[in-house]
C-alpha positions in Angstrom: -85.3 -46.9 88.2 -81.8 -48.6 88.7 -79.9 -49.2 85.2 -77.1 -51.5 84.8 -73.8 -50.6 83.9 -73.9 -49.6 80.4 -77.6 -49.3 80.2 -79.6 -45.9 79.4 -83.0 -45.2 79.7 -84.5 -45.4 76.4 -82.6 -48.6 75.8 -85.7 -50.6 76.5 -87.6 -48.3 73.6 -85.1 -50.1 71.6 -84.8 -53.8 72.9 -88.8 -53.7 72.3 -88.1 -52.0 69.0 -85.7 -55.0 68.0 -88.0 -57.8 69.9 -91.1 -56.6 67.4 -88.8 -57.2 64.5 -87.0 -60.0 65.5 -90.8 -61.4 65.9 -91.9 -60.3 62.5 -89.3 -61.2 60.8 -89.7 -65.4 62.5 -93.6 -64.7 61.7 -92.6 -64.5 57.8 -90.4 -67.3 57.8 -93.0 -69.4 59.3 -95.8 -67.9 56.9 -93.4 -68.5 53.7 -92.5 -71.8 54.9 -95.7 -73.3 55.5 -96.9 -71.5 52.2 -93.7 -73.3 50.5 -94.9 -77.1 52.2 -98.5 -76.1 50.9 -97.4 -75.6 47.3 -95.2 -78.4 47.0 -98.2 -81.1 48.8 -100.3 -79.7 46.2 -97.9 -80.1 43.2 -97.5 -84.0 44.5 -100.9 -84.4 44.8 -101.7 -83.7 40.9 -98.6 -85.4 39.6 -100.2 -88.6 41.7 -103.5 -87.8 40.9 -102.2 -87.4 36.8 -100.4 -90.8 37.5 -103.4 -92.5 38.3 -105.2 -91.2 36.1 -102.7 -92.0 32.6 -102.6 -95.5 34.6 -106.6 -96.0 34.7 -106.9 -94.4 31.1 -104.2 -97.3 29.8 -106.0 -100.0 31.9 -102.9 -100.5 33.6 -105.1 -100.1 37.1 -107.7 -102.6 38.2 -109.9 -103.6 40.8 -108.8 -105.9 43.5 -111.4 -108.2 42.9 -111.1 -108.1 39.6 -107.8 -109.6 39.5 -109.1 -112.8 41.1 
């Protein structure tokens, strides 16, 4: 096997070492992002859906046709 010039064998041990972290650590991000996204859609979702809801219970909301 032919190293370059200030390569030694067992340095590929290590780049893979450093590859599987480097990928674990991306996979995380991603995982707590998405989980982040998730909780904040939901929390939007129920102060719409609590919105609506105060709206409809004051009569505020009504039909479409209703208004004709």
């Amino acid at each position: 096997m032919v190293f370059a010039p200030g390569d030694k064998p067992g340095n590929e041990y290590e780049d893979a070492k450093l590859q599987n972290a480097s990928k674990q650590i991306v996979h995380t991000a991603i995982q707590q992002a998405v989980q982040q996204l998730s909780q904040e859609n939901q929390q939007k979702a129920k102060g719409t859906n609590s919105s609506v809801n105060l709206q409809l219970e004051r009569g505020e909301l009504t039909k479409k046709h209703e208004k004709k």
